[in-house]
C-alpha positions in Angstrom: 19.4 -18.8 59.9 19.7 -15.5 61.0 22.0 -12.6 59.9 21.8 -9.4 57.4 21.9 -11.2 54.7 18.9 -13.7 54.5 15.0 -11.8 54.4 12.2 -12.1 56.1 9.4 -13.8 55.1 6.5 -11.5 54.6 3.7 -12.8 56.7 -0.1 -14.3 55.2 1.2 -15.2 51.4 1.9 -11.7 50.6 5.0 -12.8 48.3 3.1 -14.6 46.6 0.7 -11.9 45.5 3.7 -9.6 44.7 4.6 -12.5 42.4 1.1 -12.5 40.9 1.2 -9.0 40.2 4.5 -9.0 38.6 3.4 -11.4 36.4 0.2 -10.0 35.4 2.5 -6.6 34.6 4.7 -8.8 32.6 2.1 -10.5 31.0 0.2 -7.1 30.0 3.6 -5.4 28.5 4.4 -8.5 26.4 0.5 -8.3 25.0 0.7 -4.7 24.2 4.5 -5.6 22.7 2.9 -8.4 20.4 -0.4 -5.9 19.3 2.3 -2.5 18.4 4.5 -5.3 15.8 1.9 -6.5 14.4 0.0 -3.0 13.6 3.9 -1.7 12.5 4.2 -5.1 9.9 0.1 -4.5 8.8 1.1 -0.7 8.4 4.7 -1.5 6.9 3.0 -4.2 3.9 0.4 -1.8 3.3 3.4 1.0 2.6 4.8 -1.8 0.5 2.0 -2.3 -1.6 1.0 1.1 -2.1 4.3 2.0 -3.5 4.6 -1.3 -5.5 1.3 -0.2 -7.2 2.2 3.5 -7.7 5.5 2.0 -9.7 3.5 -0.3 -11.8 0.9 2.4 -12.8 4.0 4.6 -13.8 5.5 1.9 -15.9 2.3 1.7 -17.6 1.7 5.6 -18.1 5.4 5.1 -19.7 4.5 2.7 -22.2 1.4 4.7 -23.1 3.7 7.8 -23.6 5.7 5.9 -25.4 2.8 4.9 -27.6 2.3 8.5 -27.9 5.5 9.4 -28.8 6.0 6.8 -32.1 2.9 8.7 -33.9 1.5 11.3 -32.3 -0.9 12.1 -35.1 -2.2 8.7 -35.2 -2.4 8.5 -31.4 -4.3 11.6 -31.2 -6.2 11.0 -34.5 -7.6 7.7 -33.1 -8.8 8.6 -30.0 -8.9 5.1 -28.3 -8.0 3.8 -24.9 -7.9 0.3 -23.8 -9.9 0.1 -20.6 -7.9 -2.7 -19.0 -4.1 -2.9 -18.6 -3.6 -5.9 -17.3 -2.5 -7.7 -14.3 0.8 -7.0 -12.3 3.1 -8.3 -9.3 3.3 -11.7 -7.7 0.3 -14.3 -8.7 -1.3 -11.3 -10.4 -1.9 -9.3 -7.3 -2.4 -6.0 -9.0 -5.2 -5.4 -11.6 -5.0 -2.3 -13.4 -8.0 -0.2 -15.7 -6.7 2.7 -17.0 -9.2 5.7 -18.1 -8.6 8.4 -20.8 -10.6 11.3 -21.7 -9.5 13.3 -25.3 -9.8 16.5 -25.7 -11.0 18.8 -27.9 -13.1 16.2 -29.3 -12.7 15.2 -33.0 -9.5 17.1 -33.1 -7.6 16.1 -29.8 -4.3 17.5 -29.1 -4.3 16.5 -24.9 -5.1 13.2 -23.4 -6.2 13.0 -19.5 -4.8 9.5 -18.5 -5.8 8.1 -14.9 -4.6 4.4 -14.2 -5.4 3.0 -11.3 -4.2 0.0 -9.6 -6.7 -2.2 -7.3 -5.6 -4.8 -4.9 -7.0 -7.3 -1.7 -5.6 -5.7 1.4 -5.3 -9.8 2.8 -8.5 -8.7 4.6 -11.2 -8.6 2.4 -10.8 -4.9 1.8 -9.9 -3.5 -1.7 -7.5 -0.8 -2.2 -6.4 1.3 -5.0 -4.1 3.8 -6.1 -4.8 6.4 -8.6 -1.8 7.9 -10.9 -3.3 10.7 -13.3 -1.1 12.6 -16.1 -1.7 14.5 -19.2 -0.6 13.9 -22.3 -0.5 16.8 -24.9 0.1 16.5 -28.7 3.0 19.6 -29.1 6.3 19.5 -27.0 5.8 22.3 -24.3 
């Protein structure tokens, strides 16, 4: 057939080459696709967890204040800190310690609280998040 409208074949297998090429362009943009959503969901969990661990340590900074705030002078008179807070989120993902140093000693009217949350990353890595305050005795 001959007319404007119909191509010529290129000569030696040269379309098929082009074809090959395309392909391996396709191929490559579809790899580097698949490798950037899979960094953003890692990245994007990681965000999630961070923040659900910040929230927990708050709640449990809360409930200390709290403790504070029913008897201050026996709070402050007893000088004692639980070490270990628990366990928090889905199948216990979260395991908190919380650390407190009382101050001046034997007559304590501030607290320095630091709970921090420790988790598996899902790749063998731990990570935490620390969440320090200080409580004091007198309203400011």
């Amino acid at each position: 057939m001959k007319g404007p409208y119909f191509a010529k074949a290129s000569p030696g297998g040269q379309l098929m080459i082009e074809i090959l090429v395309g392909l391996g362009v396709i191929t490559t943009v579809l790899v580097f696709s698949l490798v950037a959503i899979t960094h953003a969901t890692r990245l994007a969990r990681s965000a999630r967890n961070r923040l659900e661990a910040t929230t927990y340590a708050n709640q449990v900074l809360e409930s200390y204040r709290n403790q504070r705030d029913l008897d201050k002078d026996t709070f402050f008179g007893s000088e004692t800190c639980s070490p270990t807070c628990g366990t928090f989120g889905i199948n216990a993902m979260y395991a908190c310690t919380m650390s407190c140093a009382f101050s001046p000693v034997g007559a304590a009217t501030v607290v320095e609280v630091e709970v921090t949350m420790s988790w598996d990353d899902g790749g063998g890595n731990m990570v935490s998040v620390k969440v320090p305050t200080a409580l004091s005795k007198y309203d400011i």
